[in-house]
N, C-alpha and C positions, 0 to 999 in steps of 0.2 A: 495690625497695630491700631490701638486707640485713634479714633481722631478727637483732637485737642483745642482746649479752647484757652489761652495766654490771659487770664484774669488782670493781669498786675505789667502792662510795660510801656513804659515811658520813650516820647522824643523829643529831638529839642534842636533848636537852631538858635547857634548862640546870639547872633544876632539880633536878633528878634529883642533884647537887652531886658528881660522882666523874671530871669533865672538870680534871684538874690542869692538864692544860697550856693550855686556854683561859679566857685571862682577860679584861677589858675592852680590853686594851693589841689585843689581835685583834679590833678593832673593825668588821670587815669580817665578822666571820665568828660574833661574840660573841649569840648570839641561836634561837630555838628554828630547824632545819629538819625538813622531815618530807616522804617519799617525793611525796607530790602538790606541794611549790616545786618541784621538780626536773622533775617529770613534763612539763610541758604541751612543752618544749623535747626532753626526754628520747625521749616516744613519735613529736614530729616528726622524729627523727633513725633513727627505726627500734629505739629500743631497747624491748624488751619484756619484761625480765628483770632483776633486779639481783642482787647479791651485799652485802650488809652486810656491812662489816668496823668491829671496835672500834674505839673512842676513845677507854675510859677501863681505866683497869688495874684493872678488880675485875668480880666474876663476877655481880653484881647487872643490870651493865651488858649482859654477855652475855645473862642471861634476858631483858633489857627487850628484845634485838636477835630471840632466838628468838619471843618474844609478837608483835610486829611479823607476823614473818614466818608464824606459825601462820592471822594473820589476813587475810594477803592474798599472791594468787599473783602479785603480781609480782616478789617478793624469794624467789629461788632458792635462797639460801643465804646463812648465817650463817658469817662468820670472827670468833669469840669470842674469849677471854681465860682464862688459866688461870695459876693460882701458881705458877712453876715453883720457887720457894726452902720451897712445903708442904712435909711431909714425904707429907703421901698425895698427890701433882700428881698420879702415874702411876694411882692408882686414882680422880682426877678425870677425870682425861683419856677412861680406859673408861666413865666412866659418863657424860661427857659427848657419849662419840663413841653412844650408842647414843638421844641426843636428836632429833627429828624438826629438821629443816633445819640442823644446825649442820656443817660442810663443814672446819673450818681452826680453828688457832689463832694469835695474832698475840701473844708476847710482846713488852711496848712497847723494843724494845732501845735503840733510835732515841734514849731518852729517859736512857738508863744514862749514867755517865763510862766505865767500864771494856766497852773495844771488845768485850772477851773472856770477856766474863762468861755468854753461853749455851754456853760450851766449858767449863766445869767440868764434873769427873767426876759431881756429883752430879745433872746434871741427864740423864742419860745413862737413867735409866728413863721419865721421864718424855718425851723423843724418840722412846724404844723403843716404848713404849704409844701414840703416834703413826704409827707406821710402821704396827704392827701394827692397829690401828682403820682406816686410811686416811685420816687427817687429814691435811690440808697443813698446813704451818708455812708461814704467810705472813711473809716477812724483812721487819719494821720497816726502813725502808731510812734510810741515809748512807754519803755515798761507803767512809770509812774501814770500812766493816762487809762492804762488796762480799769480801773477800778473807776477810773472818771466813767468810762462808755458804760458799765454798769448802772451807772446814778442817771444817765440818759435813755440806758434804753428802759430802765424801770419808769422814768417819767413821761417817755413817749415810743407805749408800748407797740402802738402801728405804726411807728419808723423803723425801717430795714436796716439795721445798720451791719457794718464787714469792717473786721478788725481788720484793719491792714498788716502782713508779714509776722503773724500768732502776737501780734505786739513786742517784735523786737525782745525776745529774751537773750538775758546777759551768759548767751552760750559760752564764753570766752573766758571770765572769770567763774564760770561755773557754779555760781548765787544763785540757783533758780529758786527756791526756796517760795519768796514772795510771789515771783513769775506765777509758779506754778497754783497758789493757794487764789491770786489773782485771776486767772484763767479759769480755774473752776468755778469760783461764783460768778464771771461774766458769763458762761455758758448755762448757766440756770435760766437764764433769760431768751424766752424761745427765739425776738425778732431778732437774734442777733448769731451771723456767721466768721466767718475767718479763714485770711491767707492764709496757706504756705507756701509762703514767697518771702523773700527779704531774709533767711536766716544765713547763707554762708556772709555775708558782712557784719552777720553779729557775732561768729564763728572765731577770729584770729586763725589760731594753727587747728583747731578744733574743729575740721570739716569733714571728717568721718562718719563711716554711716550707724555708729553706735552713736557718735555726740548730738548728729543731728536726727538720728531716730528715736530719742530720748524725748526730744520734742515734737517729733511726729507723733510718739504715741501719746503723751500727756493730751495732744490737742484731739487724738482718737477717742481717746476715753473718756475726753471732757463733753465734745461737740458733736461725736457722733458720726455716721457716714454722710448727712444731709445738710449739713449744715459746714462740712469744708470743701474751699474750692483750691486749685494752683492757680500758680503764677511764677514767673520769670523773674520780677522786677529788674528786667532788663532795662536801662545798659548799666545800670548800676551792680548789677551782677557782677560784671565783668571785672571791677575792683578785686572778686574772691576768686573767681572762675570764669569759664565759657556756657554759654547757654547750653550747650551739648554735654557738657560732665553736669549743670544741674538737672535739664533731663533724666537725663541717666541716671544719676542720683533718687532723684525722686521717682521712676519707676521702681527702681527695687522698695525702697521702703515703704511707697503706696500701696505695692504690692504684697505687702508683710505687714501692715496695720489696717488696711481696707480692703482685705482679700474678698472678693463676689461686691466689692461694692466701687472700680477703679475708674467703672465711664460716670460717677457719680462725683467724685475729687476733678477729673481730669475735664470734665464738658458738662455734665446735666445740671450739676448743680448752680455754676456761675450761668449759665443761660436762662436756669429757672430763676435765679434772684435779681440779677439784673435788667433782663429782657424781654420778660413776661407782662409788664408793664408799660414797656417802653413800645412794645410792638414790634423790637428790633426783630433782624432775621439773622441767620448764621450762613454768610455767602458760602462757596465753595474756593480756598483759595488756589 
């Protein structure tokens, strides 16, 4: 079996009070998780690495995610959180990129009204100081934003950036249309990669491995075998499924659009983009 690297999984302790956007109404999901719910399905499926990525838009949140991670080797790397409307972001950003496992940052854009709001000039140092640190800009993803990360990664062409979840396509009412014409021109753009993670909750009934291998391949042919990584987006997952059917799920079809290329989706490539930089290492878990 593959050993695997978890690009995309989230936790959260609700307490902790700085989850805005989870409230009770997310009843499915409204509740503490912590890396060992995940695990016992996680390490049956070959994965032995994770990546945290943020949930809540404050920087308390990011230290809670680095503490985590200082304390056990199976979380590789931390994609944190940063102000980008500070006036010092750009001198956060350096200081944060010289912290032990933190790999990316994830402005919550996803969460904004105005599509275009990480394209002001002023936020233009603060990218900069990301380029130059080796951070990735992890893309908050929805579909309408796919074409924003375009106008970004053209304008700063040495920022790494990873679409989060192929950018949330409208699997469900089956409009891929735009999705798709969208995703090809963001994949023109060399510094820029992409999850496949987040699709069965864009799914509805549509979790089949024709509905969701429709978007596997578009993102094969668009991005290539080196430029996509997995991920879980667990526990949110678990809204459509269990970690272990999207496993499963995604070996076969990784395996039937990335065939001689599967340790390259599943580990090489999130290690090369994220941790090459960072210094990080991949424990054994």
């Amino acid at each position: 079996m593959i050993a695997k690297l978890d690009a995309h999984m989230h936790v959260w302790t609700l307490a902790r009070g700085d989850y805005t956007w989870l409230t009770p109404a997310l009843s499915d999901i409204y509740r503490d998780f912590g890396i060992d719910d995940a695990w016992t399905e996680a390490h049956e499926a070959g994965v032995q690495n994770c990546i945290l990525v943020q949930a809540a838009a404050s920087a308390a949140e990011t230290d809670f995610l680095l503490s985590l991670a200082a304390a056990d080797k199976r979380v590789a790397g931390v994609v944190g959180w940063v102000d980008f409307e500070a006036e010092t972001a750009a001198d956060e950003i350096n200081r944060r990129a010289a912290q032990n496992s933190l790999v990316g940052i994830r402005p919550m854009i996803a969460d904004l009204s105005d599509p275009n709001w990480i394209l002001q000039d002023q936020f233009a140092p603060a990218l900069e100081a990301m380029s130059d640190t080796g951070l990735v800009f992890d893309g908050h993803a929805r579909p309408d934003l796919i074409g924003v990360m375009t106008t970004l990664a053209k304008r700063h062409p040495d920022l790494s950036i990873v679409l989060n979840h192929a950018g949330k396509p409208p699997i469900e009412n089956g409009d891929l249309g735009d999705w798709r014409t969208d995703i090809e021109a963001l994949a023109t753009c060399p510094n820029v990669s992409t999850k496949l993670s987040g699709l069965l909750t864009e799914a509805g009934a549509r979790t089949d491995d024709a509905s969701i291998g429709d978007i596997v391949q578009h993102v094969a042919t668009c991005f290539g075998p080196e430029r996509v990584l997995w991920g879980s987006d667990w526990p949110v997952l678990t809204m459509a499924a269990s970690y272990a059917d999207w496993a499963a799920q995604s070996e076969r079809l990784i395996a039937r659009y990335f065939a001689g290329h599967e340790d390259a989706i599943w580990r090489t490539n999130a290690a090369r983009i994220y941790l090459e930089h960072s210094g990080g290492q991949l424990g054994q878990a």
